[in-house]
N, C-alpha and C positions, 0 to 999 in steps of 0.2 A: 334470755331474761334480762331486762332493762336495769342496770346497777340505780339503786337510788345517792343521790348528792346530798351531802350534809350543808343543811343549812345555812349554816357558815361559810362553807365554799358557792353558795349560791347566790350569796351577796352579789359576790364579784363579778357575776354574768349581768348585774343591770347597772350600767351605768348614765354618767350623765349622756343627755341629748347633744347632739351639733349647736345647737343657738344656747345653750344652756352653759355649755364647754367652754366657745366663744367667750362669753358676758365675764367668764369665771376667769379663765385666763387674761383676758381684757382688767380685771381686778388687779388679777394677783402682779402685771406686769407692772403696774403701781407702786410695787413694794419688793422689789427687784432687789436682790441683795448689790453691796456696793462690791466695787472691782477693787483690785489692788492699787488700781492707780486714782480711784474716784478718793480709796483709804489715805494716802498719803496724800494728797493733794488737802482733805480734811485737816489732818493730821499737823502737816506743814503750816496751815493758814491758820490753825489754833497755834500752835507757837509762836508764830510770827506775831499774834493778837496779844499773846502773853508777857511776849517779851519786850512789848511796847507798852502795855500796861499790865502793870501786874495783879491787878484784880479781876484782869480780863476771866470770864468763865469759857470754858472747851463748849463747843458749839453739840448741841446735843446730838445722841447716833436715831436718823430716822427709823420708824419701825420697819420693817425687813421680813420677808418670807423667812423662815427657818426651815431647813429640808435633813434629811437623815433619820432612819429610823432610832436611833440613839436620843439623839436633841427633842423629834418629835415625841417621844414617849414621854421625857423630862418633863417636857412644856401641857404635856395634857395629864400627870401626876402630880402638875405644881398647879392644875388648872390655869396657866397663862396663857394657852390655845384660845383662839377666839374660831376659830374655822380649821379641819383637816380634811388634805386633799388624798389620796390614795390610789395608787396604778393598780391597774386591775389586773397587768400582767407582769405581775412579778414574780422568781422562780425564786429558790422553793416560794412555793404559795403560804408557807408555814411562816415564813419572815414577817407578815403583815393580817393575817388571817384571824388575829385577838383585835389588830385596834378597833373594827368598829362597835365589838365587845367592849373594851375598855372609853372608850368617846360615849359610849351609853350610858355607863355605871357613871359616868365624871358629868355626864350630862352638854357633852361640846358636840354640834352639830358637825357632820363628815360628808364625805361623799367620794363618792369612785368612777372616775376616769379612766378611758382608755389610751392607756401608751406611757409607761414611764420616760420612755425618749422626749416625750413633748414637757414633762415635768423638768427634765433635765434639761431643755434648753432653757426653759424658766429661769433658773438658775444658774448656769453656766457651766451645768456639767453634762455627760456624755448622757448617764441615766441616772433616776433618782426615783427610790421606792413612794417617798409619803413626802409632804410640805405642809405645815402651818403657818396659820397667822399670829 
C-alpha cells in the first residue's frame, strides 16, 4: 500500500530548474555577503575618512544576502524579505517545512532549490538551510 505525502513535504520534491537555478544564483552572487577582511578594510577607510574630516559620513553597508534559519524567519516577520531561497534537502525536514507556509501568509515570494551545500557556498559557509534578500 503506497504511503501518501503531506502536502507540505511535497513542496520540497519540485524544485527550481538547471537555467532557472543558474539565473538565481547568478543574482544572489551579487549580493554576497562581505568577508572579514572586505569588513575591516570598510571599517578602516571609514575612520581614516573621519578622522580627516569630522563630518565625514560612514560609507553605507551594501545590501547582502542574509542566510540562517533564525535571521531569515526575522526578516520575513518584519516583512524586510524581498525573495527566500530554501534547500530542499535539509534534515530534520521539520527545520524549514513551515516557511513556505509562513512567505504565503507574509505574502514574500520563495522558492526551493536543490542542495544546501551550493547555498552554503553562496555565502561562505560549509551548508546553509534558507537565504534571503
Amino acid at each position: 500500500r503506497r504511503l501518501k505525502v503531506p502536502p507540505s513535504l511535497n513542496l520540497f520534491r519540485s524544485t527550481l530548474d538547471k537555467q532557472t537555478k543558474a539565473e538565481l544564483f547568478k543574482l544572489l552572487a551579487k549580493y554576497k555577503p562581505e568577508t572579514d577582511k572586505e569588513r575591516t578594510e570598510r571599517l578602516t577607510k571609514d575612520a581614516a575618512a573621519k578622522k580627516a574630516d569630522a563630518k565625514a559620513t560612514a560609507s553605507k553597508k551594501r545590501a547582502m544576502v542574509k542566510f540562517g534559519i533564525q535571521q531569515v524567519t526575522r526578516m520575513i516577520e518584519e516583512k524586510r524579505a524581498k525573495l527566500v531561497v530554501i534547500a530542499h534537502d535539509v534534515d530534520p525536514i521539520e527545520i524549514v517545512v513551515w516557511l513556505p507556509a509562513l512567505c504565503k501568509a507574509q505574502g514574500i515570494p520563495y522558492c526551493i532549490v536543490k542542495g544546501k551545500a551550493a547555498l552554503g557556498r553562496l555565502v561562505g559557509m560549509k551548508t546553509t538551510t534558507c537565504l534571503c534578500l
